[in-house]
ROGUKOL-121772 format. One line per field, with one value per residue (C-alpha): residue in three letters; x, z, y. Coordinates in steps of 0.25 Angstrom, whole numbers. Layout:
// residues N
code: [ALA / ...]
X: [X / ...]
Z: [Z / ...]
Y: [Y / ...]
***
This chain:
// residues 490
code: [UNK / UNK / UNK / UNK / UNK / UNK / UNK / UNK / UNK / UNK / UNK / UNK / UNK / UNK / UNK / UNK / UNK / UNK / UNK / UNK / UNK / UNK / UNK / UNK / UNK / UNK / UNK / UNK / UNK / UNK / UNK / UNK / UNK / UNK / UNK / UNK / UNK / UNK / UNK / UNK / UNK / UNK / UNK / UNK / UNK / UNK / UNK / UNK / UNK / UNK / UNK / UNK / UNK / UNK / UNK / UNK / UNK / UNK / UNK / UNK / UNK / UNK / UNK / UNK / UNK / UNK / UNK / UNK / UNK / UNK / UNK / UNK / UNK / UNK / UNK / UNK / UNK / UNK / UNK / UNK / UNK / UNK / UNK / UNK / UNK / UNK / UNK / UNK / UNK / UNK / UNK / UNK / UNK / UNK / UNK / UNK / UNK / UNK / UNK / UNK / UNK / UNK / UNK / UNK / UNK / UNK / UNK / UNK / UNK / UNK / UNK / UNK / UNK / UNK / UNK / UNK / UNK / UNK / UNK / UNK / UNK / UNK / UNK / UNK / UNK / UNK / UNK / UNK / UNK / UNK / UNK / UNK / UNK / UNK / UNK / UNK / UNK / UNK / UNK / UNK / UNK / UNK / UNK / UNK / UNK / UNK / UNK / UNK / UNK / UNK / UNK / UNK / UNK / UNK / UNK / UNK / UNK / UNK / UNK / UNK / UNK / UNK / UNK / UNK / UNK / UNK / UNK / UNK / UNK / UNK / UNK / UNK / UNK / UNK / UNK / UNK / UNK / UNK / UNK / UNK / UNK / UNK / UNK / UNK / UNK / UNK / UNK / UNK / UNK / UNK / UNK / UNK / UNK / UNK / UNK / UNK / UNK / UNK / UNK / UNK / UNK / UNK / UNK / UNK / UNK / UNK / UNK / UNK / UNK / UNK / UNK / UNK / UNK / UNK / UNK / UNK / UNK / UNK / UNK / UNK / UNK / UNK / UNK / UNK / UNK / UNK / UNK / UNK / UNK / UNK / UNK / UNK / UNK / UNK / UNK / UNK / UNK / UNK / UNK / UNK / UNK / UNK / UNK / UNK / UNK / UNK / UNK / UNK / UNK / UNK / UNK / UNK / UNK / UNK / UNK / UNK / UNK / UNK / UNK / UNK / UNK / UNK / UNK / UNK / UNK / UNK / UNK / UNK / UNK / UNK / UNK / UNK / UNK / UNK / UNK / UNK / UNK / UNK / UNK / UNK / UNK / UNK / UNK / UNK / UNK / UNK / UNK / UNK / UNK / UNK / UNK / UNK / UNK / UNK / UNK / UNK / UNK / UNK / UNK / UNK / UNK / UNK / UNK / UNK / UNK / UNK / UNK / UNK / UNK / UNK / UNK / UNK / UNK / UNK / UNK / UNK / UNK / UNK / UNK / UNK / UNK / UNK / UNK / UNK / UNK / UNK / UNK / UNK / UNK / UNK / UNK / UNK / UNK / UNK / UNK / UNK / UNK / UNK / UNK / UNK / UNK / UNK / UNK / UNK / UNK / UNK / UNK / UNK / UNK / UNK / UNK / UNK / UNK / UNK / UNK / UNK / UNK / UNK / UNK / UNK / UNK / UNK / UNK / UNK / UNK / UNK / UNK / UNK / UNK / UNK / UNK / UNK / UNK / UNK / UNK / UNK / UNK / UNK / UNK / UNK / UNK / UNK / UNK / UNK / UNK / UNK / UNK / UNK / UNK / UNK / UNK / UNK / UNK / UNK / UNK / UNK / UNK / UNK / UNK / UNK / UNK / UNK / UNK / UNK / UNK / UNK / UNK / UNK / UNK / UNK / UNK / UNK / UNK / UNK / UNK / UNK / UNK / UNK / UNK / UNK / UNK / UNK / UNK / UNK / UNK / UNK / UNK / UNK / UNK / UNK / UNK / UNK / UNK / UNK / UNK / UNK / UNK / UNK / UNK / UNK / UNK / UNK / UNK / UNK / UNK / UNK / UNK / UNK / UNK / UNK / UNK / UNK / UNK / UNK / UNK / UNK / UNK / UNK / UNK / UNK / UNK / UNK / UNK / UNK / UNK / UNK / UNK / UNK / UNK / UNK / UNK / UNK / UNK / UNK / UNK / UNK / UNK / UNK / UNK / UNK / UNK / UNK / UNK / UNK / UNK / UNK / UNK / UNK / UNK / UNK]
X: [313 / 314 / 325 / 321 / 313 / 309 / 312 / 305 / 307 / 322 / 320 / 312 / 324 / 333 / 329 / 331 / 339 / 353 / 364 / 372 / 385 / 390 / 375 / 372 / 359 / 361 / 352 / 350 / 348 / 354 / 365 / 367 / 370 / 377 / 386 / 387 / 393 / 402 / 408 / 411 / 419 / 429 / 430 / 433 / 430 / 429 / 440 / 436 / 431 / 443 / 451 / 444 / 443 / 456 / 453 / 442 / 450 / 461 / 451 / 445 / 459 / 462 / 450 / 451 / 465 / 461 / 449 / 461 / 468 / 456 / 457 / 446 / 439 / 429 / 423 / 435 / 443 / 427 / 427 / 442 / 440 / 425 / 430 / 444 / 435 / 429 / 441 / 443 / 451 / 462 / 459 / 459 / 465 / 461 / 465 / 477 / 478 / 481 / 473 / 468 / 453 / 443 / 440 / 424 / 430 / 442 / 432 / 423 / 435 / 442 / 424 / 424 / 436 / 432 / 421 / 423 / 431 / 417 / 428 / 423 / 420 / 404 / 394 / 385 / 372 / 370 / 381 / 387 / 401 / 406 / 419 / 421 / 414 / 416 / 433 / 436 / 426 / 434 / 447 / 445 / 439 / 450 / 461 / 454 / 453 / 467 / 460 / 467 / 468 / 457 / 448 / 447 / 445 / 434 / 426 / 426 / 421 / 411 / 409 / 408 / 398 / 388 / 388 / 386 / 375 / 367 / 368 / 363 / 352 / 347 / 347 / 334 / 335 / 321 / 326 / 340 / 345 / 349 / 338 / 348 / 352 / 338 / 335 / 347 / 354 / 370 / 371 / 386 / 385 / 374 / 379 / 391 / 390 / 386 / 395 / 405 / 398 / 401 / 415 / 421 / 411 / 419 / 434 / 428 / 428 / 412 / 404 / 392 / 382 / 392 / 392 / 379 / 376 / 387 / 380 / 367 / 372 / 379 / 366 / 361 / 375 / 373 / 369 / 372 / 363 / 366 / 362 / 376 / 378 / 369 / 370 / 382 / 388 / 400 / 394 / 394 / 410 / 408 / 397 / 406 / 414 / 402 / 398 / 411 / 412 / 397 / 401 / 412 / 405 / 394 / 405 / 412 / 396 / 393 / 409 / 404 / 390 / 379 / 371 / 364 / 349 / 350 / 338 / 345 / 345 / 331 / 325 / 312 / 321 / 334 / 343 / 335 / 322 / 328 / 336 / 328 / 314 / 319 / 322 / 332 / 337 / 340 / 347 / 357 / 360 / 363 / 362 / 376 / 382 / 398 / 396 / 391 / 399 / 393 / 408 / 413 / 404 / 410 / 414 / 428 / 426 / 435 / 432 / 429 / 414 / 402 / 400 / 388 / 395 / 406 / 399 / 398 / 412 / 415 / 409 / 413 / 429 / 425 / 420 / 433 / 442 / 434 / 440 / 429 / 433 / 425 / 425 / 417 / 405 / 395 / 385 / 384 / 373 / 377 / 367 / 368 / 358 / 346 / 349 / 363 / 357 / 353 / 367 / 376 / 365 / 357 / 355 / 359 / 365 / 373 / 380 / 382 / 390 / 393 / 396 / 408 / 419 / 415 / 400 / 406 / 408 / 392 / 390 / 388 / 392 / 403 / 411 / 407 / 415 / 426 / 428 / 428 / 439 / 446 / 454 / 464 / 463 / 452 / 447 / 442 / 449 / 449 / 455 / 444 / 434 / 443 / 438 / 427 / 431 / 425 / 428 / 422 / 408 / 406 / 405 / 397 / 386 / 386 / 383 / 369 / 366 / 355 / 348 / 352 / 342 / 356 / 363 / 351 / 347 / 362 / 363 / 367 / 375 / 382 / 383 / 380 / 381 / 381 / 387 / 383 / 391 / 389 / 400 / 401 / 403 / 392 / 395 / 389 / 398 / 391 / 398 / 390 / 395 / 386 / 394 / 405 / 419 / 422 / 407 / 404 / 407 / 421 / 426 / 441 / 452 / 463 / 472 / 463 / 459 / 473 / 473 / 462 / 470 / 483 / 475 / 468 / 478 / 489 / 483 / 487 / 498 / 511 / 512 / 518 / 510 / 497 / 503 / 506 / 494 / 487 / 496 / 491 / 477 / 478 / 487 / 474 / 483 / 477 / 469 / 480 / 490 / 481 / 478 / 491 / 494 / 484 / 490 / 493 / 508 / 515]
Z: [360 / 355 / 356 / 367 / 379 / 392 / 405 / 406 / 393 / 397 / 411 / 403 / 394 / 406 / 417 / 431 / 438 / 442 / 432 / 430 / 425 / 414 / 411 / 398 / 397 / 403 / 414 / 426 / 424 / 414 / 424 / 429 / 414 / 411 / 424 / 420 / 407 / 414 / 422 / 411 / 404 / 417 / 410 / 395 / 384 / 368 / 362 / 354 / 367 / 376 / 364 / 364 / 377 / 379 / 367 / 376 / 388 / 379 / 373 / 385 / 392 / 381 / 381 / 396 / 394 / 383 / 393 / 406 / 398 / 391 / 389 / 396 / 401 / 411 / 415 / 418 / 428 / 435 / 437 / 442 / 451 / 456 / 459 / 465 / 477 / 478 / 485 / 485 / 482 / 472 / 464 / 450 / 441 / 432 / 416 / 415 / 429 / 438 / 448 / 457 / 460 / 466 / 454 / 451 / 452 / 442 / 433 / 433 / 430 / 420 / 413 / 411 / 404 / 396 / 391 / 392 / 379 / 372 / 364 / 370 / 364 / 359 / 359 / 349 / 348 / 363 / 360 / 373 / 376 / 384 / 388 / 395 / 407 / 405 / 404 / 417 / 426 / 422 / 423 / 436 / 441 / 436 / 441 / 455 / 455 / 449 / 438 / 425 / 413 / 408 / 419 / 415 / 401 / 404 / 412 / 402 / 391 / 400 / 404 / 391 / 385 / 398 / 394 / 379 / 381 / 390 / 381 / 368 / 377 / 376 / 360 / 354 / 340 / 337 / 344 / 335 / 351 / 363 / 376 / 383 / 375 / 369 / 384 / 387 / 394 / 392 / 390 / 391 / 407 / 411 / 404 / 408 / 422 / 423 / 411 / 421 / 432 / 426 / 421 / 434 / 443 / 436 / 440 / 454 / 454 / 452 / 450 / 441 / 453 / 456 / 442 / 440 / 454 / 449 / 436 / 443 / 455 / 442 / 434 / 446 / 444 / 427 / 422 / 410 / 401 / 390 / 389 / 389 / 375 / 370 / 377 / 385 / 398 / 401 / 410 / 399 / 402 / 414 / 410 / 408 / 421 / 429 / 423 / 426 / 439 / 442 / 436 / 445 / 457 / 456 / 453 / 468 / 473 / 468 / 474 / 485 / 487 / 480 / 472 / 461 / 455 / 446 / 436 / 436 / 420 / 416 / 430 / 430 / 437 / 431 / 421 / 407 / 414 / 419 / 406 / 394 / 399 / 401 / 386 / 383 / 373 / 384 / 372 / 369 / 383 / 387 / 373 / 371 / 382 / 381 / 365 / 359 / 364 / 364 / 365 / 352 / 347 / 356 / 347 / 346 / 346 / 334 / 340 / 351 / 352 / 353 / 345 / 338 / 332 / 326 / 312 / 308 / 314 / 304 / 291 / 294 / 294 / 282 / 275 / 280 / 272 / 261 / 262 / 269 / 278 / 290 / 281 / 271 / 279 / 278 / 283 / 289 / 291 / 299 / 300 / 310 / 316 / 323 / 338 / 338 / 334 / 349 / 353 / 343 / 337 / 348 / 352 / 339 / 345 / 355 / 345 / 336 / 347 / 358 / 372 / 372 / 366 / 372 / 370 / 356 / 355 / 354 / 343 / 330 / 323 / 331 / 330 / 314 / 314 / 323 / 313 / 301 / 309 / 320 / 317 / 324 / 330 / 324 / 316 / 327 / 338 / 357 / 353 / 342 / 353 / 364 / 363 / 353 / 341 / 336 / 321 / 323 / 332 / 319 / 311 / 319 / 317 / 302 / 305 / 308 / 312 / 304 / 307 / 297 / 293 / 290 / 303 / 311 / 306 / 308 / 323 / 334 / 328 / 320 / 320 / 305 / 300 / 288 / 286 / 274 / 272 / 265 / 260 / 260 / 245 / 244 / 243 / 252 / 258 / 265 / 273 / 280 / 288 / 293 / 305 / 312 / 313 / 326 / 324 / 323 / 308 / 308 / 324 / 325 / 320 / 331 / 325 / 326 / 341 / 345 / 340 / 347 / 362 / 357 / 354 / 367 / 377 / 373 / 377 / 392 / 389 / 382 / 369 / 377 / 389 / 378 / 373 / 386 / 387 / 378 / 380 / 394 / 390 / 378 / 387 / 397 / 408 / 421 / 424 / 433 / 422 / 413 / 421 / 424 / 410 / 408 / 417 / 410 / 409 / 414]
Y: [363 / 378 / 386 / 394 / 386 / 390 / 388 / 377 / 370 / 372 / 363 / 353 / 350 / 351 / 341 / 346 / 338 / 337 / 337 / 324 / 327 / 317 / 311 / 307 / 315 / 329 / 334 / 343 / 358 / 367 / 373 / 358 / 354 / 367 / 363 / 349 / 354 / 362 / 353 / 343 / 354 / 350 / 337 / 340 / 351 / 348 / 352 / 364 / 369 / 368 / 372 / 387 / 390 / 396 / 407 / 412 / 412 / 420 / 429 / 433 / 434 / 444 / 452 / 453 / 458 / 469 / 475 / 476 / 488 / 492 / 508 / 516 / 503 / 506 / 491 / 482 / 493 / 494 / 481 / 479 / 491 / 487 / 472 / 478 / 484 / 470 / 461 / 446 / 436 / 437 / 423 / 426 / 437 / 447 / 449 / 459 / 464 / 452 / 455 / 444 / 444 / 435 / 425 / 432 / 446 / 442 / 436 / 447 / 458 / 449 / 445 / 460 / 462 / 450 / 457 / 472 / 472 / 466 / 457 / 443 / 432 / 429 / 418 / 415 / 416 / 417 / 431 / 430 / 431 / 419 / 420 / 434 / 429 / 413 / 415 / 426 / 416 / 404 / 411 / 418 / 404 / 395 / 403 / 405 / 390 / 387 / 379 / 374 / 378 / 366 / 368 / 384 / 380 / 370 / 382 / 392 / 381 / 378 / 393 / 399 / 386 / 389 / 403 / 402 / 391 / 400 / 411 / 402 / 397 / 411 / 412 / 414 / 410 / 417 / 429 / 428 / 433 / 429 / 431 / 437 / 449 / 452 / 455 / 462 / 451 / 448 / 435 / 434 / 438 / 431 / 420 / 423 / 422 / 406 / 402 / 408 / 402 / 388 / 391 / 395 / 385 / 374 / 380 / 380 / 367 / 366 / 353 / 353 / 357 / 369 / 373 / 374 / 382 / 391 / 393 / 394 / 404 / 410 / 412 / 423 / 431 / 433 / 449 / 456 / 468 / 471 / 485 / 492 / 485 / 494 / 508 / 508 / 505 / 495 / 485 / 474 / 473 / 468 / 457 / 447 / 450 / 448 / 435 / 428 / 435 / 429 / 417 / 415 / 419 / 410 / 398 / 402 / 403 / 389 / 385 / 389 / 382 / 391 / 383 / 390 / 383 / 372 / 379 / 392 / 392 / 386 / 388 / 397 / 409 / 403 / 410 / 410 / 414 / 427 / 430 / 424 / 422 / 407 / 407 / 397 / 386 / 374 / 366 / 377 / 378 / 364 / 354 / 350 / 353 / 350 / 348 / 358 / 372 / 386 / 390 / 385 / 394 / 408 / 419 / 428 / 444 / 450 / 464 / 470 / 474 / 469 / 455 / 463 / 472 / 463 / 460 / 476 / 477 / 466 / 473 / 486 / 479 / 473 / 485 / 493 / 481 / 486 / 500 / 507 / 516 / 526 / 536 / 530 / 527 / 536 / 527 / 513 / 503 / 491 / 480 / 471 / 459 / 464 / 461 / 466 / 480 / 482 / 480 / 487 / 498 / 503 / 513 / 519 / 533 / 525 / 514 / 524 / 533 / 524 / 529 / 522 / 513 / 501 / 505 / 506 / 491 / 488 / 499 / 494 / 506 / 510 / 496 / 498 / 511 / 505 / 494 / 505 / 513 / 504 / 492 / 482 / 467 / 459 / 472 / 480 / 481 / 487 / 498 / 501 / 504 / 511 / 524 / 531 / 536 / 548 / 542 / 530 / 536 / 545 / 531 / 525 / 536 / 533 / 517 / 513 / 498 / 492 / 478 / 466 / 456 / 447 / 449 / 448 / 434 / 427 / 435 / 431 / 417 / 427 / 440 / 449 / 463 / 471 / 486 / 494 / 507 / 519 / 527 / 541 / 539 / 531 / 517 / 507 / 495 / 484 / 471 / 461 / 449 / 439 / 434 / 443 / 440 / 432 / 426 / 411 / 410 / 419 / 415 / 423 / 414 / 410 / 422 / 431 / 428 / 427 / 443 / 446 / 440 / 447 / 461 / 459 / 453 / 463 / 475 / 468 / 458 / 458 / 450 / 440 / 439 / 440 / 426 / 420 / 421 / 417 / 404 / 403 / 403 / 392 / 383 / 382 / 386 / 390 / 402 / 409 / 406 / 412 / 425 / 428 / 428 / 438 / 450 / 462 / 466 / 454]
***
């Protein structure tokens, strides 16, 4: 079978009939094997896999946490002030305020600050980020439902795989790219939306059937463009948001007795027909399902801006250990893989003067010049792209970004980049790295993730409340122990 098959190919290979949950040979739709896999989370994870849960449930508390006393933040206070005028039940609570909100409106406030920050974990090669719609679903859910501590772990395992397996089902290796982005999709909010579908379906108490319908109701719900990446606008913060907020949604919907289509994913109008054409790899989607794990393979930010941007931030740091300095740069070339260029280099004027800080955190040569003049934290820092700095603008005019034969050819299971700079006095200094730091081959060590939470968390929390925290997350207490430990000056 090639990697990519149609529709039809994919129906073949999955024969249509009901799911049989516990059978030897698996069978039934791809949402009826996806759910099925869900619901045996319930039972048992491997080790490794219950073992790193909680450091995205921790990361994602942390970063949620930073983005409630961001300075000048324009997404999150929208959102708390548009979902304020919408009432409800106050059923589960939102990150460093306390405020109790019906269970979707809490995730989609607390799914926005997860991802306003741009800080949040990443998937490779499907480059999606999992957690920051998965963990704000499942925590809302779980504490909604009074679950424990195992069964909130268990829904974000089977959240964030469902997500990252969609995602890789959309690779194309001879594209080097996933479908998604090459037609402007966000992959982590449509994806997003039905791993969250399936995390918060199983706190509900949700059989396989009601998994599957919230999954399928879930798939109608997904949206994401990408398009602010590249020229601006703030929208992307809240794609994460929406995705758990429609993935809770659809988990009540299906509570409730809506049932979505069994075929939603390889059906003629189902999921991959509307965003890939119905191009899809069935065997990265549902081959080894509860034995091989997408999310072992979930990736740590070192800094806060676009993932694309972290292998020149890495040389520029390295060519500032060496002694260089802003100063001396009289020109720059960073060279980066081919398809990232659309992201982080175009349009040229814009990246080389963004509109804004945040819009600062998809330049390439802007986040070069921040790494040759910030510092702090892993290397670059928040408080590194707060405001724009005039310093740092002027930089970023002298830096061009370039195409890279090397780069290009490892992208996306590892992201590359070289920076050649010439000096005013005439020398020219190169760095390359062939895989950033935070990738697959360099993941952040324990230590080094522990700063990241402290850095983060205490921008909202005392020292001490930081590390209750953090000890309430890795005991695997409940979700309301949890968020109560996450309100802001207790």
């Amino acid at each position: 079978m090639s990697s990519h098959d149609t529709a039809a190919a994919a129906s073949a290979a999955v024969p249509d009939t009901a799911a049989a949950v516990g059978s030897a040979e698996p069978v039934g739709t791809a949402v009826q094997r996806l759910a099925a896999f869900a619901v045996g989370c319930r039972e048992s994870l491997p080790a490794a896999v219950a073992a790193d849960v909680p450091g995205r449930i921790l990361d994602i508390l942390g970063l949620a946490l930073a983005a409630s006393t961001e300075p000048g933040a324009d997404a999150v206070p929208s959102v708390l002030r548009a979902v304020r005028r919408w009432g409800g039940i106050a059923e589960s609570t939102v990150v460093g305020t306390g405020e109790r909100l019906p269970a979707p409106v809490a995730a989609l406030v607390n799914g926005t600050m997860a991802h306003a920050l741009d800080f949040d974990d990443t998937h490779l090669p499907s480059v999606l980020h999992p957690s920051a719609s998965v963990v704000p679903a499942a925590l809302a859910a779980a504490e909604a439902t009074g679950a424990d501590g195992d069964a909130l772990i268990a829904a974000v395992a089977a959240g964030i795989e469902i997500c990252n397996r969609l995602g890789t089902a959309a690779y194309d290796a001879e594209l080097r790219n996933s479908v998604f982005f090459e037609r402007g999709l966000h992959a982590t909010s449509i994806c997003g939306t039905i791993g969250s579908a399936a995390a918060a379906g199983l706190l509900y108490g949700l059989d396989a059937a009601g998994i599957a319908s919230a999954m399928g109701i879930a798939a109608s719900m997904g949206a994401g463009l990408i398009e602010a990446n590249r020229t601006g606008g703030t929208v992307k913060k809240v794609h994460c948001g929406w995705a758990a907020h429609g993935g809770v949604t659809a988990a009540v919907l299906a509570a409730e007795g809506m049932t979505g289509p069994p075929t939603v994913l390889e059906g003629r109008f189902g999921f991959f027909a509307a965003y890939t054409d119905g191009r899809f790899d069935a065997g990265a989607l549902l081959d080894g399902l509860g034995t091989r794990w997408e999310l072992l393979r979930t990736v740590y930010k070192p800094y806060p801006t676009n993932h694309f941007t972290h292998p020149g931030i890495d040389c520029a740091l390295a060519l500032r250990e060496r002694g260089l300095t802003a100063d001396d740069v009289a020109s720059a070339e960073l060279g980066v893989a081919a398809p990232v260029l659309r992201t982080i280099a175009e349009p040229a004027a814009e990246k080389a003067r963004p509109a804004s800080a945040y819009h600062a955190k998809f330049s390439g040569p802007y986040t070069v010049a921040a790494a040759l003049t910030g510092g702090g934290g892993l290397g670059v820092t928040l408080s590194d792209f707060a405001e724009l700095r005039a310093d740092r603008l002027a930089l970023a005019a002298r830096i061009r970004c370039v195409a890279d034969e090397r780069a290009t050819e490892r992208f996306p299971t590892a992201f590359g980049a070289v920076l050649r700079v010439r000096t005013h006095g005439g020398e020219l200094l190169e760095h390359r790295v062939d895989s950033s730091r935070g990738g697959p081959e360099h993941p952040l060590r324990s230590e080094e993730l522990a700063l990241k939470f402290a850095i983060n968390a205490t921008g909202a929390l005392t020292d001490a409340a930081a590390q209750a925290l953090t000890a309430t997350v890795l005991g695997r207490r409940t979700a309301t122990e949890i968020m109560q430990a996450c309100i802001a000056d207790r």
